[in-house]
C-alpha positions in Angstrom: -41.8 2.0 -13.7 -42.8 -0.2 -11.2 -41.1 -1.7 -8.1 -41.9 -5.3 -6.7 -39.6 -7.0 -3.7 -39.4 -10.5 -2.3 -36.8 -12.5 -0.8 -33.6 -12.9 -3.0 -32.6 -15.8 -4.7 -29.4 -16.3 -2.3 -27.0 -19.1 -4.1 -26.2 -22.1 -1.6 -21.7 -21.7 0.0 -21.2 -24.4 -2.9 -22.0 -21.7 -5.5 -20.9 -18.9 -4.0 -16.9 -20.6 -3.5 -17.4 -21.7 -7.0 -17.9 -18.6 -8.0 -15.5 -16.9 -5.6 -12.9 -19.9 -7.2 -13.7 -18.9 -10.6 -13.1 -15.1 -10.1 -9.8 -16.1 -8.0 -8.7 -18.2 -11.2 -9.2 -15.8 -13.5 -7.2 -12.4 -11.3 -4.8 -15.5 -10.4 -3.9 -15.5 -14.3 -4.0 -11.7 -14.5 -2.6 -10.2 -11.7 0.6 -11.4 -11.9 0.8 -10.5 -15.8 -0.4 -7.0 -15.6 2.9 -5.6 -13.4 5.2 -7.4 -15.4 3.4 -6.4 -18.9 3.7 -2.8 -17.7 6.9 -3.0 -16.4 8.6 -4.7 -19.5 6.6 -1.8 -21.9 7.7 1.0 -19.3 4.2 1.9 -18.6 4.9 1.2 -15.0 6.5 3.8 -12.5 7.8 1.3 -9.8 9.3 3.9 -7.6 5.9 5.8 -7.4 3.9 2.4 -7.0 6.6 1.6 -4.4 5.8 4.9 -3.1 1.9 4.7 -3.2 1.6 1.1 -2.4 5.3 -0.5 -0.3 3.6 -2.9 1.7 2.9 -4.9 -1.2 6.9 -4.3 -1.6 7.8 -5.7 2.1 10.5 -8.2 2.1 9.8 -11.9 3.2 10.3 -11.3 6.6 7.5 -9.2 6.9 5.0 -11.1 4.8 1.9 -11.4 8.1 2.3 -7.4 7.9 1.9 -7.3 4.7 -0.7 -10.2 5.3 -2.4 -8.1 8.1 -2.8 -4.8 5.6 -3.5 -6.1 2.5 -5.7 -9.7 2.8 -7.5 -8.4 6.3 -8.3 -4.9 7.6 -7.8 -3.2 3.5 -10.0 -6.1 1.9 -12.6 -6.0 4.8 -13.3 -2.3 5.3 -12.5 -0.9 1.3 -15.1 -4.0 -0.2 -17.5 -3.0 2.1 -17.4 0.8 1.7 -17.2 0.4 -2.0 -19.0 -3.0 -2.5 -21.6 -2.2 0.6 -24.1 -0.4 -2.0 -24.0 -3.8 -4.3 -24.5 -5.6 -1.3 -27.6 -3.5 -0.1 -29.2 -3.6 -3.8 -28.6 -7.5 -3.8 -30.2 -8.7 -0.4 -32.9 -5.8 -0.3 -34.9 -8.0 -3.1 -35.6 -4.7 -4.8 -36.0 -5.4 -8.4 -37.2 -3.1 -11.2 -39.9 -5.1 -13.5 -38.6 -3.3 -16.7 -35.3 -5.9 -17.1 -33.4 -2.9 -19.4 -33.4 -0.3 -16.3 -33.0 -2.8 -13.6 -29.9 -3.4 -15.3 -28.7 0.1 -15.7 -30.0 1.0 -11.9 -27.5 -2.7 -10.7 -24.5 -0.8 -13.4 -25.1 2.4 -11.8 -24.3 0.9 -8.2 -22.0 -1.3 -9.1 -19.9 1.3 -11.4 -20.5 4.6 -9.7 -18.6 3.5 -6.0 -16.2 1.4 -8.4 -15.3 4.2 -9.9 -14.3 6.3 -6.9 -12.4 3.4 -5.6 -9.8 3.1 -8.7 -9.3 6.3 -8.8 -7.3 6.2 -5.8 -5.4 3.6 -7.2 -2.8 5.8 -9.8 -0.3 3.5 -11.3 -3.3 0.7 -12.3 -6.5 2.6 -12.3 -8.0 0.8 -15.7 -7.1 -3.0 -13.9 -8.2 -2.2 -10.1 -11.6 -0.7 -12.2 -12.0 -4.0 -14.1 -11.3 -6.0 -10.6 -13.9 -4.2 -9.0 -16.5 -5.0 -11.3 -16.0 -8.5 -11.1 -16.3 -8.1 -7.1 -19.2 -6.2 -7.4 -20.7 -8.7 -10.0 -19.7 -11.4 -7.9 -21.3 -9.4 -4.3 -24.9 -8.8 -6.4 -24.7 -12.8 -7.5 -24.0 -14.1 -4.1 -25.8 -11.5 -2.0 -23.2 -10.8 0.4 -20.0 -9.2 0.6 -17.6 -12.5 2.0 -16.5 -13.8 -1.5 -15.5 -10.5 -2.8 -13.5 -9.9 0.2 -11.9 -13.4 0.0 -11.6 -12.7 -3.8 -9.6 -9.6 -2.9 -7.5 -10.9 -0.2 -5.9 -13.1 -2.8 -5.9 -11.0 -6.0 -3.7 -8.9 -3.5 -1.7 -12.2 -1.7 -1.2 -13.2 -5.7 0.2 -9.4 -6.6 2.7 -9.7 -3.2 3.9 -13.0 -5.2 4.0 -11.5 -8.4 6.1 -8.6 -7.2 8.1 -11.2 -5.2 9.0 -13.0 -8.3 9.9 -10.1 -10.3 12.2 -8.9 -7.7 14.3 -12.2 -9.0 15.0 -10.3 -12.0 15.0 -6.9 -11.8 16.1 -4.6 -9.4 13.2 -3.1 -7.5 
């Protein structure tokens, strides 16, 4: 196995908010759907995920706290803790000249901190997991951490909404 560096391929702010609008469009579709899938087939405990997560439950009134928690200081210190390795493989240049293990060594870091990270998320470990990859896909294609972290910040500004909406019909 043999090791070579050189600068990484950094995509121009064009392809990176592409990107970052792609991923956004995609957890924008999702997001909302997965609480109200699990809720409707009773796979969802909403007093525990009340319990585990209530400022995503705040009322109106308190939407910049909710704002402040979840779409600043959470999105900016848990992507990089847990998308920081990603980040470190991506701008170091390091690349593996066997293409099979390079991509196992990129899964490795990508899946291993991703892993850890869901896990603390109970009610919807399998969809936070599956979000996280695509953050950490999207941190190793851009090269740097801002896109998942803006990525983030709405997947959770789109969940407030989605938890606002069902709140219309049910009695949460």
């Amino acid at each position: 196995m043999s090791f070579a560096t050189g600068p990484p391929n950094i995509p121009s702010t064009s392809q990176k908010w592409k990107l970052v609008l792609k991923l956004t469009l995609l957890y924008g579709l999702l997001a909302p759907l997965i609480p109200l899938i699990l809720t409707a087939s009773d796979h969802l405990n909403i007093g525990f995920y009340k319990w585990r997560a209530g400022s995503f439950f705040y009322p109106w009134a308190q939407f910049w706290s909710f704002f402040e928690i979840n779409a600043l200081n959470g999105p900016i210190l848990q992507e990089t803790l847990y998308r920081g390795p990603v980040w470190l493989l991506a701008v170091s240049g390091l690349v593996i000249k066997q293409k099979r293990i390079n991509f196992l060594f990129v899964c490795t870091v990508i899946l291993i901190p991703n892993f850890f990270w869901a896990s603390t998320h109970f009610a919807l470990s399998w969809a936070v997991f599956l979000a996280g990859l695509g953050w950490g896909w999207l941190v190793y294609k851009t090269k740097s951490l801002w896109p998942a972290i803006v990525c983030r910040s709405l997947a959770n500004t789109l969940i407030y909404l989605a938890i606002k909406l069902m709140t219309l019909h049910m009695k949460i």
